[in-house]
C-alpha positions as CSV (number, residue, x, y, z in Angstrom):
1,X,0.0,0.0,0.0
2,X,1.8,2.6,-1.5
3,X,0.9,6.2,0.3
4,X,-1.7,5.4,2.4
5,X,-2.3,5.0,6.1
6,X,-3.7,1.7,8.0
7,X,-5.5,2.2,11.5
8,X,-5.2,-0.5,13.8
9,X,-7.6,-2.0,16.1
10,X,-5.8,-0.6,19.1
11,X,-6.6,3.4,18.5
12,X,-3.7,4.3,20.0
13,X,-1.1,2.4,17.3
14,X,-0.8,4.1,13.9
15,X,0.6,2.6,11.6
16,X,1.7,5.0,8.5
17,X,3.4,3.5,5.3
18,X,5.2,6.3,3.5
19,X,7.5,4.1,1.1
20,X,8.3,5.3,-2.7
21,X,6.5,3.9,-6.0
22,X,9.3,4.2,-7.4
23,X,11.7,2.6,-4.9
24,X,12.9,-0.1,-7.7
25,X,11.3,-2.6,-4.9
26,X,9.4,-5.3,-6.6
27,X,7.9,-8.1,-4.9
28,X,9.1,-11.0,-7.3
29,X,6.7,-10.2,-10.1
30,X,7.6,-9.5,-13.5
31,X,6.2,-5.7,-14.4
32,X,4.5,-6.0,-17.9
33,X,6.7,-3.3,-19.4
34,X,9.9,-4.4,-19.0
35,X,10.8,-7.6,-21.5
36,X,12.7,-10.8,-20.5
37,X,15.7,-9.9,-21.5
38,X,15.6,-6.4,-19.7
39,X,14.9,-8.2,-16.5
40,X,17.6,-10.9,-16.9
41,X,19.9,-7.9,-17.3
42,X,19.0,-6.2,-14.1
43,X,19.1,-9.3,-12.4
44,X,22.6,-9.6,-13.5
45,X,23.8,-6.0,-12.7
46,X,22.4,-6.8,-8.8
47,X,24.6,-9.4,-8.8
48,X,27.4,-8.1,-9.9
49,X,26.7,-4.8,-7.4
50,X,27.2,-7.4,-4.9
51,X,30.2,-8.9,-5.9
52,X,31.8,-6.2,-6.8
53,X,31.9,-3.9,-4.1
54,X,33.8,-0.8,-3.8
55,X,34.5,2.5,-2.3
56,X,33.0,4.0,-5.1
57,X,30.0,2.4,-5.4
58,X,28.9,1.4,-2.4
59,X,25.1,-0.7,-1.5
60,X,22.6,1.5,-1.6
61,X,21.4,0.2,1.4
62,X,23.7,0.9,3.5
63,X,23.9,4.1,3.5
64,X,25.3,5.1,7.1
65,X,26.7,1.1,7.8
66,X,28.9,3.1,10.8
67,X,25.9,4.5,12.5
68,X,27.3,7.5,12.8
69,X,24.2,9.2,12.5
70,X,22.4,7.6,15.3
71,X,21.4,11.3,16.3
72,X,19.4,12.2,13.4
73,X,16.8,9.1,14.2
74,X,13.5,11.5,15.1
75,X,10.4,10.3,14.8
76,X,7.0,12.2,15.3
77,X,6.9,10.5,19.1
78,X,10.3,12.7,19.6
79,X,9.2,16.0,18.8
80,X,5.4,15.8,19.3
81,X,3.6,14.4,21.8
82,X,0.2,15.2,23.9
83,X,-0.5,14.2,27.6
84,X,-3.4,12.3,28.8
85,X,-4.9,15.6,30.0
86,X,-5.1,17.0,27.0
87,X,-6.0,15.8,23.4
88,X,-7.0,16.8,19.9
89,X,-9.2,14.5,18.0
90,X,-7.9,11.1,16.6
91,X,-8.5,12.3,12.7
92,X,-6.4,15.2,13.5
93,X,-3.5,13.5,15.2
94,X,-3.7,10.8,12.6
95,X,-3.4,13.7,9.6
96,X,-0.7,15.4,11.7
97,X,1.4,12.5,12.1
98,X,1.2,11.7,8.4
99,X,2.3,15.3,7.3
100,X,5.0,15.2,9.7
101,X,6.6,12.1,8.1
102,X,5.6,13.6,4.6
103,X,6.9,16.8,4.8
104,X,9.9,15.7,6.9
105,X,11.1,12.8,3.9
106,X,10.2,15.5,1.1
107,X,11.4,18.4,2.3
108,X,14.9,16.3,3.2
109,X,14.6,14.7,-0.7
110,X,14.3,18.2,-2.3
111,X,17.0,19.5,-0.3
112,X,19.0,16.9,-0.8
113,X,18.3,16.9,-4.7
114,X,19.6,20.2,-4.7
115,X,22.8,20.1,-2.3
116,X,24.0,16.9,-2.2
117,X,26.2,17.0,-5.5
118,X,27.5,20.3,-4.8
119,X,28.0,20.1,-0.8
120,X,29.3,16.1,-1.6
121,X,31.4,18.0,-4.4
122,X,32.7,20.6,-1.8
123,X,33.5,18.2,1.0
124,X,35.2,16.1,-1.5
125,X,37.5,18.7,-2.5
126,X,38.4,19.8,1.0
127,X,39.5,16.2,1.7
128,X,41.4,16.1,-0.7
129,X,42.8,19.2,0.2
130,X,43.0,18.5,3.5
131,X,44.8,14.9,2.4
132,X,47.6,16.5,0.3
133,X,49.0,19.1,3.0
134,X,48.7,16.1,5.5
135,X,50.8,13.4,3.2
136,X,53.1,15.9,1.8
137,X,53.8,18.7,4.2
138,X,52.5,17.9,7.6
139,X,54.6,14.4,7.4
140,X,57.7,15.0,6.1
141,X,57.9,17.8,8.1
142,X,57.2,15.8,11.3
143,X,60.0,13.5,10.0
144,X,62.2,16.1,9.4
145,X,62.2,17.8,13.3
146,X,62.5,13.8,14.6
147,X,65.1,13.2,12.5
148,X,67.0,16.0,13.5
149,X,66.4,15.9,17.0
150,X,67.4,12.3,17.4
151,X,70.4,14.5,19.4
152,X,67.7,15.7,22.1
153,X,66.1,12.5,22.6
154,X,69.7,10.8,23.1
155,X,70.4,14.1,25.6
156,X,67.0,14.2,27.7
157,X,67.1,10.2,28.2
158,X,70.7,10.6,29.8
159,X,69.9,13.8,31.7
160,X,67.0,11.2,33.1
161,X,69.2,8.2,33.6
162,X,72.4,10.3,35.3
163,X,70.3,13.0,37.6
164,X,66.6,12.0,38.2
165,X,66.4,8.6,38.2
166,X,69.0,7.9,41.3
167,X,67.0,10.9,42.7
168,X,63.9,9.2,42.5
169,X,65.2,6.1,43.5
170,X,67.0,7.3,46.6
171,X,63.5,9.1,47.8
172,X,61.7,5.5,47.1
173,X,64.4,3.9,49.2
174,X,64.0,6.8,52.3
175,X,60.1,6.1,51.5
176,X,60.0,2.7,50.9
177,X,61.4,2.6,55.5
178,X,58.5,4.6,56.7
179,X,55.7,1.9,58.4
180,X,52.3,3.3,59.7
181,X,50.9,1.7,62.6
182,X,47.0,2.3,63.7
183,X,46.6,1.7,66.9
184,X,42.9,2.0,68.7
185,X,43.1,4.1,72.0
């Protein structure tokens, strides 16, 4: 049921299906339009999506697989909801539900339509960016000062070694003698 909205027996539960005609989902029957041969085909390019997956064509189902999203998860519950004390009609929360979830996936799809190329476009850019000064400045550089201050390191762990650490170790020793004894009075 493609757009529509079921009620339950229980008037509290609503349930609201909001999927796509035109999700490409179909339900193991053969549309009239398409010939054999065109559905052997996309049969074939499935397949081969799942076997040949990359970083550049990823499954379109899994389209946050690191959850790193979680946040974004709101539901009509989240934002809306009415106490016991005080409640519209059913046919009204019912409606307002469903424009919630319709205006909330279509406003995101038009936006989306419009600013994901560019904004995907941007961010890939700035990565890349961002991965050139890191591989061929911010590195070599970092090599370059360890490198040259092998010296320092050689220096501060003998300063350690000849002053502090018989220091330290003399303190643990006059430390290490000290006994506390609790005694009840």
């Amino acid at each position: 049921m493609t757009g529509t909205m079921m009620r339950s027996m229980d008037p509290s539960e609503t349930e609201i299906d909001l999927s796509d005609a035109g999700d490409g989902e179909d339900d193991g029957e053969q549309q009239p339009w398409k010939t054999q041969l065109e559905t052997v085909l996309e049969e074939e390019e499935e397949d081969d999506l799942i076997s040949t997956q990359s970083d550049t064509r990823p499954l379109i189902n899994e389209r946050d697989p690191k959850q790193i999203n979680e946040c974004l998860k709101v539901t009509f519950q989240d934002v809306i909801a009415e106490p016991a004390s005080v409640r519209s009609g059913d046919r009204v929360w019912i409606w307002s539900h469903a424009l919630f979830e319709v205006s909330r996936v279509w406003c995101y799809r038009i936006i989306t339509a419009l600013l994901a190329v560019p904004v995907s476009l941007i961010a890939g850019v700035l990565f890349a960016i961002l991965g050139f000064i890191h591989i061929w400045f911010l590195t070599p550089c970092v090599q370059v000062v360890l490198i040259n201050t092998g010296w320092l390191q050689t220096l501060w762990s003998s300063v350690l070694d000849i002053f502090i650490l018989p220091f330290c170790q003399s303190v643990a020793k006059c430390c290490g003698g000290i006994s506390v004894r609790l005694t009840r009075e």
